[in-house]
MILUM-246478 format. One record per residue: residue number from 1; residue in three letters; x, y, z of N, C-alpha, C in turn. Coordinates in Angstrom, 3 decimals. Example, Ala and Ser with C-alpha at 12.3 -4.5 7.8 and 13.67 -1.06 7.14 Angstrom:
// MILUM-246478
+-----+------+----------+----------+----------+----------+----------+----------+----------+----------+----------+
: seq : type :      n.x :      n.y :      n.z :     ca.x :     ca.y :     ca.z :      c.x :      c.y :      c.z :
+-----+------+----------+----------+----------+----------+----------+----------+----------+----------+----------+
:   1 :  ALA :   13.190 :   -5.690 :    7.800 :   12.300 :   -4.500 :    7.800 :   13.200 :   -3.300 :    7.800 :
:   2 :  SER :   12.850 :   -2.250 :    7.080 :   13.670 :   -1.060 :    7.140 :   12.900 :    0.030 :    7.870 :
+-----+------+----------+----------+----------+----------+----------+----------+----------+----------+----------+
// end
This chain:
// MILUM-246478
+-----+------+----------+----------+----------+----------+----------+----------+----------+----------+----------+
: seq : type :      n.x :      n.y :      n.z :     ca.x :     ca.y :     ca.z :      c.x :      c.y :      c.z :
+-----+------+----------+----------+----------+----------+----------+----------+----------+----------+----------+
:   1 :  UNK :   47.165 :   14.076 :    8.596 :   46.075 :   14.571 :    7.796 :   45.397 :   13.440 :    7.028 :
:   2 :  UNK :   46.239 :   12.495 :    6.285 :   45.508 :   11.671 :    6.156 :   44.776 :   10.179 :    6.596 :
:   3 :  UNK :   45.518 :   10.387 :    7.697 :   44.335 :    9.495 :    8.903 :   43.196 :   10.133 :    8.796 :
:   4 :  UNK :   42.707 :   11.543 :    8.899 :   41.885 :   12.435 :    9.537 :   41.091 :   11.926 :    8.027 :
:   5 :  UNK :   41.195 :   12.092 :    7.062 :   40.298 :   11.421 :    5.466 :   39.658 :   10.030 :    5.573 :
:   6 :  UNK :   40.951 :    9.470 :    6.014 :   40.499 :    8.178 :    6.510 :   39.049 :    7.735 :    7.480 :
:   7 :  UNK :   39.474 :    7.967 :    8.535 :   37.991 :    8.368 :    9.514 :   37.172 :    8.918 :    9.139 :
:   8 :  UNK :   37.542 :    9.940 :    8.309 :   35.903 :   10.849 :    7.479 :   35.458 :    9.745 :    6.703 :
:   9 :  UNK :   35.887 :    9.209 :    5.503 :   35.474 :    8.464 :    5.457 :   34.529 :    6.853 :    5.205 :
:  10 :  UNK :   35.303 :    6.814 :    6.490 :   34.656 :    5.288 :    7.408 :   33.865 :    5.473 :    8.258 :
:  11 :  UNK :   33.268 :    6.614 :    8.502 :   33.002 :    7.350 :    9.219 :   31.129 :    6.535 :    9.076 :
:  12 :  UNK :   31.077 :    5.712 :   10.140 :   29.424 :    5.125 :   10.155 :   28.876 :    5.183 :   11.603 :
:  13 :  UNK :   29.296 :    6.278 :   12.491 :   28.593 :    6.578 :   13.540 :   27.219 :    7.579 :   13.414 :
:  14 :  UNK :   25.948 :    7.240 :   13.701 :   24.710 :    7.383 :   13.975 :   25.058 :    8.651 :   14.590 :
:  15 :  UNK :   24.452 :    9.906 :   13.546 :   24.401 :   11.364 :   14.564 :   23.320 :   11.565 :   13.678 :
:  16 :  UNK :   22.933 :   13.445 :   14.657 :   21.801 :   14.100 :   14.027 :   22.233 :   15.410 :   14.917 :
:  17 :  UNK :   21.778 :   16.190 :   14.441 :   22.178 :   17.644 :   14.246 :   20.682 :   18.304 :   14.357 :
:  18 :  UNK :   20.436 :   19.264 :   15.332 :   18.724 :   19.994 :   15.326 :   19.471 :   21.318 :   15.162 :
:  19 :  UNK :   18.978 :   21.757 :   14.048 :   19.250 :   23.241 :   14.015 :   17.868 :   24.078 :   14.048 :
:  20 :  UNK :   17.631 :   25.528 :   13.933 :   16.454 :   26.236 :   14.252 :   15.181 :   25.458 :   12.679 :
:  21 :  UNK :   14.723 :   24.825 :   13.113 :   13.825 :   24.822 :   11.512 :   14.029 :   23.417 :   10.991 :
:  22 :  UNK :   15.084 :   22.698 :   10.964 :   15.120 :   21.457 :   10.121 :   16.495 :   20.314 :   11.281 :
:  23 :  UNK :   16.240 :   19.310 :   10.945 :   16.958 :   18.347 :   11.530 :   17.920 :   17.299 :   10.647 :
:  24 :  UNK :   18.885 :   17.702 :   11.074 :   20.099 :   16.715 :    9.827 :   20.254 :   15.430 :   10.208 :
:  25 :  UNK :   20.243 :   14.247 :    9.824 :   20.734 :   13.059 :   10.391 :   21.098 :   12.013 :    9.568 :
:  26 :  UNK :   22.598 :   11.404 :   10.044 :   23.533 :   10.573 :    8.938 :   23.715 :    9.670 :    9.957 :
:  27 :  UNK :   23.625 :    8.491 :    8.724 :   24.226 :    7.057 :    9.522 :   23.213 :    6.137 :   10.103 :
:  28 :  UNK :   22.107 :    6.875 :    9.518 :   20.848 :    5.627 :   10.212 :   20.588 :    4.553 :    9.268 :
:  29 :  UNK :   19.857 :    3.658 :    9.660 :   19.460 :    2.386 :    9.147 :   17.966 :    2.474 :    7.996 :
:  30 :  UNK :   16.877 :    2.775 :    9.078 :   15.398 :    2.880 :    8.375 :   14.925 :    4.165 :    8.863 :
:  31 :  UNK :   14.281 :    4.623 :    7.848 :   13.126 :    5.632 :    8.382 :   11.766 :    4.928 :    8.539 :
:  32 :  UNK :   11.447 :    4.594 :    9.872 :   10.166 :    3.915 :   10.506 :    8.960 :    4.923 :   10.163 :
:  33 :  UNK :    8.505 :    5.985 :   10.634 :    7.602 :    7.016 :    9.877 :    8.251 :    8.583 :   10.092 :
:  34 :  UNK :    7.159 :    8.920 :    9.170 :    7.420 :   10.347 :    9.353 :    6.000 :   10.760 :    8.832 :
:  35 :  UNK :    5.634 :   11.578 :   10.200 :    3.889 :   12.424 :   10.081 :    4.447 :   13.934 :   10.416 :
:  36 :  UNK :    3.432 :   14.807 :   10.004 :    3.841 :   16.239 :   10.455 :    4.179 :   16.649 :   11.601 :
:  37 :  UNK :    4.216 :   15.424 :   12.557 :    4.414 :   15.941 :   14.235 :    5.486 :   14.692 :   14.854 :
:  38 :  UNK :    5.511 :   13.957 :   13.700 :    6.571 :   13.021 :   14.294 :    7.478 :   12.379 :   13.485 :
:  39 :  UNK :    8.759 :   12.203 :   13.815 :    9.695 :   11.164 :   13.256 :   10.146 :   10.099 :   14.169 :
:  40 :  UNK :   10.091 :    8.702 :   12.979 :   10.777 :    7.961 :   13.811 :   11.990 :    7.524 :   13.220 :
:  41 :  UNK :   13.266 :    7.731 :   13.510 :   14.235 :    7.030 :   12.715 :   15.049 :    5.612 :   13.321 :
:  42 :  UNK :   15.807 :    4.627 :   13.006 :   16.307 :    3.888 :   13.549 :   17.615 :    3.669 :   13.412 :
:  43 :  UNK :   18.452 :    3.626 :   14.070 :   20.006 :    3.199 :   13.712 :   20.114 :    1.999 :   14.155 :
:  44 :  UNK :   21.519 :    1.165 :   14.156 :   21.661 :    0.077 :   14.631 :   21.132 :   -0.395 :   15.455 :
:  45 :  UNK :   20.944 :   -0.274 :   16.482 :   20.761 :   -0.310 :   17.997 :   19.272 :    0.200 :   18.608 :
:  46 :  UNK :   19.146 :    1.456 :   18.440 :   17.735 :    1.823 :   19.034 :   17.104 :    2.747 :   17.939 :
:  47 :  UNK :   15.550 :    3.545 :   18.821 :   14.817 :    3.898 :   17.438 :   14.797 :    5.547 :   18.689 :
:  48 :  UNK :   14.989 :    6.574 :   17.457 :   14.681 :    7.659 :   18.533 :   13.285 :    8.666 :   17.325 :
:  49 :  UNK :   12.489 :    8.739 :   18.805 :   11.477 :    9.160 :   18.295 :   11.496 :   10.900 :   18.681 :
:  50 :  UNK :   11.371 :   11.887 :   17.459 :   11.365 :   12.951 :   17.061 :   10.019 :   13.442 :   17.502 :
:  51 :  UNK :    8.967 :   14.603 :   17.957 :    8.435 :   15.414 :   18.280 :    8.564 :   16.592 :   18.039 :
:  52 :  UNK :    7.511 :   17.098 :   16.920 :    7.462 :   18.588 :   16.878 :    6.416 :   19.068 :   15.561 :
:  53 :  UNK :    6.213 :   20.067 :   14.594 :    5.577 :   20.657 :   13.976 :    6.053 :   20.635 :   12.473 :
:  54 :  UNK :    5.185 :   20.473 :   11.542 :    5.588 :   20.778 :   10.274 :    7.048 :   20.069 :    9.759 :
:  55 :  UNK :    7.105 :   18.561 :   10.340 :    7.792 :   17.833 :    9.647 :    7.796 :   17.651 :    8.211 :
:  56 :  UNK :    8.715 :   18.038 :    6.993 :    8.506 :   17.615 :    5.382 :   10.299 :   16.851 :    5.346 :
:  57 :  UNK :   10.055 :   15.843 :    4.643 :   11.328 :   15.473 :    3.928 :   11.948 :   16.276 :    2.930 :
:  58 :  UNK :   12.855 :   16.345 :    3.211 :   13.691 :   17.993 :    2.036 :   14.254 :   17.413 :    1.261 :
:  59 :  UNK :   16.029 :   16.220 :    1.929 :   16.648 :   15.532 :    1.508 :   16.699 :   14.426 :    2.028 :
:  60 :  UNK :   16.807 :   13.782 :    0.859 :   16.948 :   12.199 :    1.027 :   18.204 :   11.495 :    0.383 :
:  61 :  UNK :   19.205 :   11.308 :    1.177 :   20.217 :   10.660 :    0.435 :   20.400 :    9.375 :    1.324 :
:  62 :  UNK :   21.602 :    8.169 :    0.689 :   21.738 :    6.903 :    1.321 :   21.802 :    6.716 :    2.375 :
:  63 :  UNK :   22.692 :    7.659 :    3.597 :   22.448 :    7.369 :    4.848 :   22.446 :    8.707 :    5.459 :
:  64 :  UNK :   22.115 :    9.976 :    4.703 :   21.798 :   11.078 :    5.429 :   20.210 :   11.215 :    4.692 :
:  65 :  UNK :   19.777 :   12.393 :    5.657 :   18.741 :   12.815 :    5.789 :   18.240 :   14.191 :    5.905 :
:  66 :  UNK :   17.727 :   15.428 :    5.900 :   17.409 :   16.770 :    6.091 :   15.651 :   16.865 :    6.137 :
:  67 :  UNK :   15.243 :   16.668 :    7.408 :   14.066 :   17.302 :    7.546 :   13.556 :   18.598 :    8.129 :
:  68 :  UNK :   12.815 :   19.331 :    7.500 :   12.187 :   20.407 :    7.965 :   11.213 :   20.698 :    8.811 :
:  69 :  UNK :   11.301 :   21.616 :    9.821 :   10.261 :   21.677 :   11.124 :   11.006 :   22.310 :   12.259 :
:  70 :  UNK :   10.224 :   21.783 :   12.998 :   10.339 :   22.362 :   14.357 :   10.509 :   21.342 :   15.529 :
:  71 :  UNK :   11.704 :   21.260 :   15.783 :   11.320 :   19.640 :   16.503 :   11.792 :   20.340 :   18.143 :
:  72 :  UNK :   10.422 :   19.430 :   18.915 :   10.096 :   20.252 :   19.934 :   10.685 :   18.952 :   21.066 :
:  73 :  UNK :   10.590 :   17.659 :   20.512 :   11.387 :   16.883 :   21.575 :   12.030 :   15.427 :   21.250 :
:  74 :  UNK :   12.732 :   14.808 :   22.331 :   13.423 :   13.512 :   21.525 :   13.436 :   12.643 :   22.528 :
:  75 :  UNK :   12.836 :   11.669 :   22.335 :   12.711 :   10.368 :   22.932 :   13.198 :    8.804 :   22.004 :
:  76 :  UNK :   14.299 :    8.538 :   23.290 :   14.955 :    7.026 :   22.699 :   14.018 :    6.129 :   23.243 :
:  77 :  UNK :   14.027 :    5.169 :   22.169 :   13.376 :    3.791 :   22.241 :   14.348 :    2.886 :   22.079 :
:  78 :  UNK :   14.513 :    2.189 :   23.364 :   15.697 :    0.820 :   23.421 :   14.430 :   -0.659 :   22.909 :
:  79 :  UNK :   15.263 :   -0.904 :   22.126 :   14.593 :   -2.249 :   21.696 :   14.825 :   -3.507 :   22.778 :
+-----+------+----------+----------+----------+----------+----------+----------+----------+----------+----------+
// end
């Protein structure tokens, strides 16, 4: 069990989560933009570009994120 704390955490792997309406995402680097129809975020490595409607920033914390919308598609950008 407490390995399992441990890994939580140290825990600095790049995810994101699309639920109906808003998009969760922890562990990124920069937020490159954000327009009502697009996000771009970046993690270590590459930049993935977000597509969809009525993008607003909700939450903003150090390496998570909660935006609101409708995100209709997702395209990686390899640097």
């Amino acid at each position: 069990m407490i390995e399992n704390v441990r890994n939580y955490i140290k825990d600095n792997e790049f995810r994101f989560t699309i639920y109906p309406n808003r998009l969760y995402i922890i562990n990124y680097t920069k937020i490159i933009s954000l327009k009502d129809d697009q996000l771009i975020i970046k993690d270590h490595h590459k930049k993935y570009l977000f597509k969809g409607h009525n993008f607003t920033l909700n939450k903003l914390l150090d390496e998570e994120v909660l935006i609101l919308g409708e995100v209709l598609s997702l395209e990686v950008l390899y640097e």
